[in-house]
N, C-alpha and C positions, 0 to 999 in steps of 0.2 A: 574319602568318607571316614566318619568317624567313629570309633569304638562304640563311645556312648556320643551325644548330641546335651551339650548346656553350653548356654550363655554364660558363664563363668566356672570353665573346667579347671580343677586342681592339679591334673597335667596331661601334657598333650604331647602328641611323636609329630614330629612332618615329615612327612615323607621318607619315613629312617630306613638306612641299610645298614647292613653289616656285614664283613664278609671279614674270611679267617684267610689267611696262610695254611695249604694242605701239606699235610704231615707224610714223612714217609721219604725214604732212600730215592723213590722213582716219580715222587710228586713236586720235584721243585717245582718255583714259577705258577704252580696251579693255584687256582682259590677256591672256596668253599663259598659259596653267598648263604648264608645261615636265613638270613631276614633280606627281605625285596621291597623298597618303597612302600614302606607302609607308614596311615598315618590313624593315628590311634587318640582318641581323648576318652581319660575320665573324672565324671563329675565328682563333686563334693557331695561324701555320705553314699554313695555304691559301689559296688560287687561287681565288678565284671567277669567272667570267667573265660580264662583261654584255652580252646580246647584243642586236639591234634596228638596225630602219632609223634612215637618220637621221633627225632630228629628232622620236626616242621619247623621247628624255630622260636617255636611259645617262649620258653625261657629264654635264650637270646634276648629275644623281645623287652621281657621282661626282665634283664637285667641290664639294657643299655636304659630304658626308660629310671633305671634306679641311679645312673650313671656310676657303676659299677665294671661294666663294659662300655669304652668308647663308642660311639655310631663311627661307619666310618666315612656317611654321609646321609643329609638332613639334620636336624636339630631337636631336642627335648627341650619342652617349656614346662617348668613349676613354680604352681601359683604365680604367674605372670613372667620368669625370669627365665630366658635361657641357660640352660646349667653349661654350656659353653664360654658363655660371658664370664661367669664366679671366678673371682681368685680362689687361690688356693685354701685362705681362711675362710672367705665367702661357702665355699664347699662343702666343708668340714661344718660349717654349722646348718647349716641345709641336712647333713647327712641324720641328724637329727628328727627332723621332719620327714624321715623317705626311711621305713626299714624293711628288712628280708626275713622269711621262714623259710628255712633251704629244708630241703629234700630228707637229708641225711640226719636224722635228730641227734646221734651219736660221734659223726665228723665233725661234727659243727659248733662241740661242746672242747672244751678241754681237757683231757683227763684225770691231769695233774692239779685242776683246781677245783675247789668247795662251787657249788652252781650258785651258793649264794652271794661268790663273790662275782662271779660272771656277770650275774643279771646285775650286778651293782656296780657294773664297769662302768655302764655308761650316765648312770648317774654323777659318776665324779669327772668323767671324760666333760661331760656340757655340764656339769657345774648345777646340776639339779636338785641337788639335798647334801646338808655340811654331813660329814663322817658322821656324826653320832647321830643322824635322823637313818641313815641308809636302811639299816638293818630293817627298820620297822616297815619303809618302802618294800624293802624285797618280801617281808615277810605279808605286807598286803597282795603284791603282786601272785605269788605263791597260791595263796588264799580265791585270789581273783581266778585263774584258770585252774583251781580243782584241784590243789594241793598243800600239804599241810606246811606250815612255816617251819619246821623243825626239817624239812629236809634242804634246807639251805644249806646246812651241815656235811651235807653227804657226797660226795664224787659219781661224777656221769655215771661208773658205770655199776652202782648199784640201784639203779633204775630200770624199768621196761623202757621199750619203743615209744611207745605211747605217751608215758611220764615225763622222757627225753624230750617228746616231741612240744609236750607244754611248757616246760624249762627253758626251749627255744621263743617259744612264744610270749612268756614271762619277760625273757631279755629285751626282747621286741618292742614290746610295752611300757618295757621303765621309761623310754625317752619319751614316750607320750607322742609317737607320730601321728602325721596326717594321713600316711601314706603307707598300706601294707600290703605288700608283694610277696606271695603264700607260690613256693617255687616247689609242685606238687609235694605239698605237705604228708600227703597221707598214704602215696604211694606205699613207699616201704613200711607199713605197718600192717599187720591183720584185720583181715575185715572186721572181725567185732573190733577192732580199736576204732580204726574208720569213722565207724559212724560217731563214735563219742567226739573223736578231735572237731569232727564237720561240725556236730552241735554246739561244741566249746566257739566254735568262727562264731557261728551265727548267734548265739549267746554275746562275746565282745561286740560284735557289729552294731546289735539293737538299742546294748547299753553305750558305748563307742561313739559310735557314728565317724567310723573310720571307712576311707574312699580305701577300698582294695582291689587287686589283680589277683585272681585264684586260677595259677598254672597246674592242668589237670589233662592226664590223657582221657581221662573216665568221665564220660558227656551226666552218666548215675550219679556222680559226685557233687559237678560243679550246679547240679538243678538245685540244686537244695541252699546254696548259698548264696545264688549269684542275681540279679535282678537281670543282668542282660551277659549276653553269650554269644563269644566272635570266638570262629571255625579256621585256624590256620591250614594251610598244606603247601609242605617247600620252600616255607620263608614266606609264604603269602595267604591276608587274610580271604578267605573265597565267601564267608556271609556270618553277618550279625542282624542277631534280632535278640526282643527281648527272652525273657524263659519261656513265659507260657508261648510264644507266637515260634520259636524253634523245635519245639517239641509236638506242636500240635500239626505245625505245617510247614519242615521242613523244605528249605526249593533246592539246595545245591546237591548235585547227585553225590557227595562226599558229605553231606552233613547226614544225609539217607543212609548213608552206607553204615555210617557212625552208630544210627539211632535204632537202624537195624538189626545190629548185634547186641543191644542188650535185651535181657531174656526178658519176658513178660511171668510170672507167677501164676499162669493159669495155662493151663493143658492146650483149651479148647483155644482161646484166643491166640499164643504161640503158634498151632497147628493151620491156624487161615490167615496168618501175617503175608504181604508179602516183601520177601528179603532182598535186598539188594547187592548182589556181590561186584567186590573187587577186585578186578583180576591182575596180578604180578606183583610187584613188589615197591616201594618209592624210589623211583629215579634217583641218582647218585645229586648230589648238590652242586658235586665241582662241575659236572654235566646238564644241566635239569632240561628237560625236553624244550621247543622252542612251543612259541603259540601258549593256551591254556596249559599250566604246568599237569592238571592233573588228567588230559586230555589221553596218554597212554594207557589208563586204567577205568575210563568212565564208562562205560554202557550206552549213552547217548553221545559218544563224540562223534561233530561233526568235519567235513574239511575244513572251515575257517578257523576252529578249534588246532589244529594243526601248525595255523600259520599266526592267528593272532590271539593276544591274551588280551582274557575280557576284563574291563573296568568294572569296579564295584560299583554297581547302580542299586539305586532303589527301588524296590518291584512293592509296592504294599507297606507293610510294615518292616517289611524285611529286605535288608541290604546285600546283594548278591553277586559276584563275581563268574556269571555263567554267559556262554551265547546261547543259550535255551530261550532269554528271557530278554534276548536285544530287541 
């Protein structure tokens, strides 16, 4: 089942896995499976949002799909071409078409360099504007996500979080991708930042019309950007549906659990909710439960739950990974 559903997706996972080598004196031979046969497509011109605690796999996910990370089995297709098939130069210019917002607005930067020369790396890396146009690029880019051209001039670290965080996304932009992979952008910022960078997304998107991935633990986040929304847990997707159809009528007892914790703004409405809890903690990865991975911590598990893990079906509009719903 797929992410999003179009007759010509911009890119698409088959059945991707990924699994690490576990770390550690007493862990040889062990593995970690990060991400579990999942098969993922997104169209040209949407928002997907991938939401999940950490260490379900979202980013994983989303950095084999940028191929960044190897899979270590199944394939990614963009814009029709398996990125296993590309040579090496084949690659390299693809990488062009496919960019990342990482997390960190500050690691991500250089210290030792002017950010105007950063965001204009990759102008002369693909060959996009001669030296003497660059500057005026950078200084439109700048302009474009809410900041003034004269700080091209200035080193990462006399910047906020914030600032840092559109500097990244400035860079992002000079190659004019198809393809933007937002690897929880907004986490490590303050909440008043928050909301500005979400708006700066959906501000690019409208004018844009850039297909992206927005990796988010915060379900409050990814509503405001995303047109459809798939629910990771343990390396595996358990339900996608669009924004309004997640929010209004959630079905997997883990997207409940999710949508259950954030507060509502009013006394009276918080006070007759009812809440969903989850009990324990996420199973180890290098171990994961056998049967429904989230079947240790659900409220409705059953015994077949136990023994077999459920296929993502379709129940409505909404795509689900439960035996509530076989």
């Amino acid at each position: 089942m797929s992410l999003l559903t179009s007759d010509a997706p911009l890119i698409e996972a088959l059945a991707v896995s990924k699994s690490f080598a576990a770390r550690g004196m007493f862990q040889r031979g062990r593995t970690v499976q990060a991400v579990r046969a999942v098969d993922a497509t997104v169209a040209r011109g949407e928002t997907v949002g991938l939401v999940g605690e950490s260490g379900s796999g979202k980013s994983t996910l989303g950095r084999v799909m940028l191929g960044l990370t190897p899979a270590s089995s199944g394939a990614v297709v963009f814009d029709g071409k398996p990125l296993e098939s590309l040579s090496t130069e084949q690659l390299r210019r693809q990488r062009r078409r496919m960019q990342i917002v990482f997390q960190d607005p500050f690691g991500s930067l250089d210290p030792r360099r002017k950010v105007g020369a950063q965001i204009a790396d990759g102008l002369a890396i693909h060959e996009l504007a001669p030296a003497g146009e660059r500057n005026a690029r950078v200084a439109a880019l700048l302009t474009k996500v809410g900041l003034d051209p004269i700080h091209a001039r200035r080193f990462p670290h006399e910047f906020s979080g914030g600032q840092r965080q559109r500097i990244g996304i400035a860079r992002a932009l000079a190659v004019e991708p198809r393809l933007l992979i937002c690897d929880e952008p907004v986490s490590a910022l303050d909440v008043s930042i928050q909301a500005q960078v979400v708006n700066l997304f959906q501000e690019l998107q409208d004018k844009l019309g850039i297909s992206s991935i927005f990796v988010a633990h915060d379900l409050a986040v990814v509503r405001h950007v995303s047109q459809r929304i798939a629910v990771m847990y343990l390396g595996t997707i358990v339900e996608i549906a669009s924004r309004d159809d997640l929010y209004a009528a959630p079905k997997h007892p883990y997207t409940q659990a999710l949508l259950a914790a954030i507060p509502v703004p009013n006394p009276a409405i918080e006070a007759a909710r009812q809440h969903v809890i989850i009990k324990g903690e996420v199973p180890s990865a290098q171990r994961p439960p056998p049967g429904c991975r989230f079947h240790p911590r659900c409220p409705h598990a059953m015994p077949i739950c136990h023994e077999q893990a459920p296929e993502l079906k379709r129940e409505g509009q909404t795509s689900v990974a439960c035996h509530l719903y076989s």
